[in-house]
C-alpha positions as CSV (number, residue, x, y, z in Angstrom):
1,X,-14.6,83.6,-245.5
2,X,-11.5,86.5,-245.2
3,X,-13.2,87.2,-241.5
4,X,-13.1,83.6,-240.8
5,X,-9.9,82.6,-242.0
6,X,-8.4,85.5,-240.3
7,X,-9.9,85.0,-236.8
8,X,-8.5,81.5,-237.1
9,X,-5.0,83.0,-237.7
10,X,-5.7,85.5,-235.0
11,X,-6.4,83.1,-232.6
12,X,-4.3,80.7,-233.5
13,X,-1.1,83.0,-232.8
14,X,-2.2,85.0,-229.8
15,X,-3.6,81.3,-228.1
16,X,0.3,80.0,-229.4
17,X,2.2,82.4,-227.9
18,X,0.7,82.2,-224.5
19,X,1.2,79.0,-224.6
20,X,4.8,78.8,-225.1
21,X,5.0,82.0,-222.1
22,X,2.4,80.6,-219.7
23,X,4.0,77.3,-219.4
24,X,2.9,74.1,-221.5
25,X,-0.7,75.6,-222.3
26,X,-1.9,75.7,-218.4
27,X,-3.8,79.2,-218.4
28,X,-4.7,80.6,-215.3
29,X,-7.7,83.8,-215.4
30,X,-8.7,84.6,-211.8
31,X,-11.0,81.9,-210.9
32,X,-10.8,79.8,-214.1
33,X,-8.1,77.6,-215.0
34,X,-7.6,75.9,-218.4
35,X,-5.9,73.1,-218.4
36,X,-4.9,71.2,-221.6
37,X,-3.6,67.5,-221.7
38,X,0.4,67.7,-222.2
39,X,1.6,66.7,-218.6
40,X,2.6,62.9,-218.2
41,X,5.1,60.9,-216.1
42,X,8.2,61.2,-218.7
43,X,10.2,59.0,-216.3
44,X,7.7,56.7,-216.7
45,X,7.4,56.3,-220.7
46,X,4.1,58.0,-221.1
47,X,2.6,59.6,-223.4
48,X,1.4,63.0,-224.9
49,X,-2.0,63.7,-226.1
50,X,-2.0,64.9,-229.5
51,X,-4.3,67.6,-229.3
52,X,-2.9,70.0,-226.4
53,X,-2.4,73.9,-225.6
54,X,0.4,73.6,-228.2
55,X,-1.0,71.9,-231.1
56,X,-4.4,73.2,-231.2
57,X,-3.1,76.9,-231.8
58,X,-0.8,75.6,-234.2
59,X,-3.7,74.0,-235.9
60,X,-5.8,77.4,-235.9
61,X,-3.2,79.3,-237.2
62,X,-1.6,77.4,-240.2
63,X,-5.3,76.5,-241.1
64,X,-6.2,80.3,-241.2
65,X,-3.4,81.2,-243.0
66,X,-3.3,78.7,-245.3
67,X,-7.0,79.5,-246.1
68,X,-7.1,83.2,-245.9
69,X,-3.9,82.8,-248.2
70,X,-5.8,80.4,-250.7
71,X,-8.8,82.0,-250.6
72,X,-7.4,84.8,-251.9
73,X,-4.3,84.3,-254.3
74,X,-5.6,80.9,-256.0
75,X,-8.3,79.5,-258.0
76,X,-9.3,77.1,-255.9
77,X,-13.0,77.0,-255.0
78,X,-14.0,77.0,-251.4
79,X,-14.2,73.2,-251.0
80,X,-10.6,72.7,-251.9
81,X,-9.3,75.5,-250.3
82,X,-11.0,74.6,-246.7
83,X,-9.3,70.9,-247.3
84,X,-6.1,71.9,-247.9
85,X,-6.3,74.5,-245.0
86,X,-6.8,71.6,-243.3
87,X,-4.1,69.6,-244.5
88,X,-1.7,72.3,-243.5
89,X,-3.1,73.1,-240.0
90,X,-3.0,69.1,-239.3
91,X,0.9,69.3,-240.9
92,X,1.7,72.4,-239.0
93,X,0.5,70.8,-235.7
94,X,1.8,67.6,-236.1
95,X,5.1,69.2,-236.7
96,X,5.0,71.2,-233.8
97,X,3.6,68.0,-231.7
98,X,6.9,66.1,-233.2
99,X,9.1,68.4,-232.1
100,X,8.3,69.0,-228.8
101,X,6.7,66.1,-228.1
102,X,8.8,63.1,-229.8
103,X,12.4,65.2,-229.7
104,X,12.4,67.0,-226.7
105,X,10.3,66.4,-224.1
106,X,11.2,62.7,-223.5
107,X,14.5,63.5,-223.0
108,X,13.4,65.7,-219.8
109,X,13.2,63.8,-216.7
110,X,11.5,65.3,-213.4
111,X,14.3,65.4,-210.6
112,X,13.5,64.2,-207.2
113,X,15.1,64.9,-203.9
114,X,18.4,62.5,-204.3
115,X,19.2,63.9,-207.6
116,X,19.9,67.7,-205.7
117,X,21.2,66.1,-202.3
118,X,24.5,68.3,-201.4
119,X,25.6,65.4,-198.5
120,X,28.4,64.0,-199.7
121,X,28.9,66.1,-203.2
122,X,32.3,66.5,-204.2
123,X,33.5,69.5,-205.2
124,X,36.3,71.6,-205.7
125,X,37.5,75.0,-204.0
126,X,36.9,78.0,-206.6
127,X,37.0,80.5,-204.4
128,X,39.2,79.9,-200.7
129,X,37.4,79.2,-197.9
130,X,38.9,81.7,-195.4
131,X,39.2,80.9,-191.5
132,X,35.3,81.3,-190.0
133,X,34.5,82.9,-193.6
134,X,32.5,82.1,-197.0
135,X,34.7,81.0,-200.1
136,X,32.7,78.9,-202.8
137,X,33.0,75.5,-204.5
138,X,32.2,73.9,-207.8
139,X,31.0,70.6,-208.4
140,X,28.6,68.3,-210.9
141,X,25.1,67.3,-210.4
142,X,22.7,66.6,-212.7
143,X,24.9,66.9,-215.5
144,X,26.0,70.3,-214.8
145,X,28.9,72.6,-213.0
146,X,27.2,74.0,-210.3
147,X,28.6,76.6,-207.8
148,X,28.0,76.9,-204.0
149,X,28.6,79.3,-200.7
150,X,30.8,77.0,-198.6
151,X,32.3,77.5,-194.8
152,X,34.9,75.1,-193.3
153,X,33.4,72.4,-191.1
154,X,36.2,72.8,-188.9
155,X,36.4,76.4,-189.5
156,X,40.0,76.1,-190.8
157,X,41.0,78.0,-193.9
158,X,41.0,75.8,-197.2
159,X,42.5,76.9,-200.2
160,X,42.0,77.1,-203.6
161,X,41.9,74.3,-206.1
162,X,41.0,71.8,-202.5
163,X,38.9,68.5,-203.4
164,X,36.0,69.0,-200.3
165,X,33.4,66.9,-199.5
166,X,29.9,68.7,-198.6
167,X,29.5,67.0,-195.2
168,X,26.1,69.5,-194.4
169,X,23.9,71.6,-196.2
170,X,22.0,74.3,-194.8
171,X,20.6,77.5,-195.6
172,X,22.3,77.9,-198.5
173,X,26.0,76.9,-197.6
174,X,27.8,73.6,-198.0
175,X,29.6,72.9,-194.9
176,X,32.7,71.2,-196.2
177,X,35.6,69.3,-195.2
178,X,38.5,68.3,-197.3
179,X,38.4,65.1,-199.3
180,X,42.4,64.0,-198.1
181,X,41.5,64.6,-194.2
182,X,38.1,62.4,-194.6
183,X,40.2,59.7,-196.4
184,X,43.0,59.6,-193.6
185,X,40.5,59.5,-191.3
186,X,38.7,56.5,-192.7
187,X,41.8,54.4,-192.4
């Protein structure tokens, strides 16, 4: 039973830690792909399936270890210790399941196209914007300070510390104007 308790450990930990570095259980070997049930639409309030590339390691390897531990260092007879190496593989992947999928994975969102649109960002001048040169601005999106090439629309130097308004985005640089000659403007 030392073999089989062991294995499960084994497996268990390897299987876990390619999990966690091949990206939510997804395994990809040449021409076969494994792929466990721990995508949904988070936007959308669904759910997770309990038994996924996460929890099933997790399972594996606090059930080997729990028996291989048991089996060995307690007087337990082989009934008792396979149930509560079972107990603890089903605590050890339900808390793993709890944590990542009832605390932190419903707070993730997947972003779509608005949510990064530069048009019309404002930001602020962090770096001037020289005459027909690249300066940088910052500005919030998504909940975080985000930093950006920038050239002058016009091609007029703007200086540090400038509220801009992207008015373009391409190829990597915010084409920006700044915010007080779009609000005169508007008048």
């Amino acid at each position: 039973m030392n073999t089989f308790y062991l294995t499960c450990f084994t497996l268990g930990f390897v299987l876990s830690i390619l999990a966690a570095f091949t990206g939510m259980g997804r395994l990809h070997f040449g021409h076969l792909h494994i792929h466990t049930h721990t995508h949904a639409h988070v936007r959308h309030g669904g759910s997770f399936s309990a038994i996924n590339g996460f929890t099933l390691p997790a399972f594996l390897c606090w059930f080997g270890g729990a028996g291989y531990l048991l089996n060995n260092y307690s007087p337990f007879v082989m009934p008792v210790v396979i149930l509560i190496s079972a107990i603890s593989g089903f605590a050890g992947a339900g808390i793993l399941y709890a944590f990542l999928f009832k605390l932190l994975l419903p707070r993730e969102r997947v972003l779509s196209p608005e949510d990064t649109r530069m048009d019309g960002v404002v930001a602020r001048v962090s770096a001037e914007i020289r005459a027909d040169s690249i300066g940088e601005i910052l500005f919030s999106q998504t909940g975080a300070l985000r930093g950006s090439a920038a050239r002058s629309e016009s091609g007029e130097p703007i200086p540090r510390g400038t509220e801009v308004v992207v008015l373009r985005y391409a190829k990597g640089i915010a084409y920006v104007s700044p915010l007080e000659d779009l609000s005169s403007w508007q008048r």
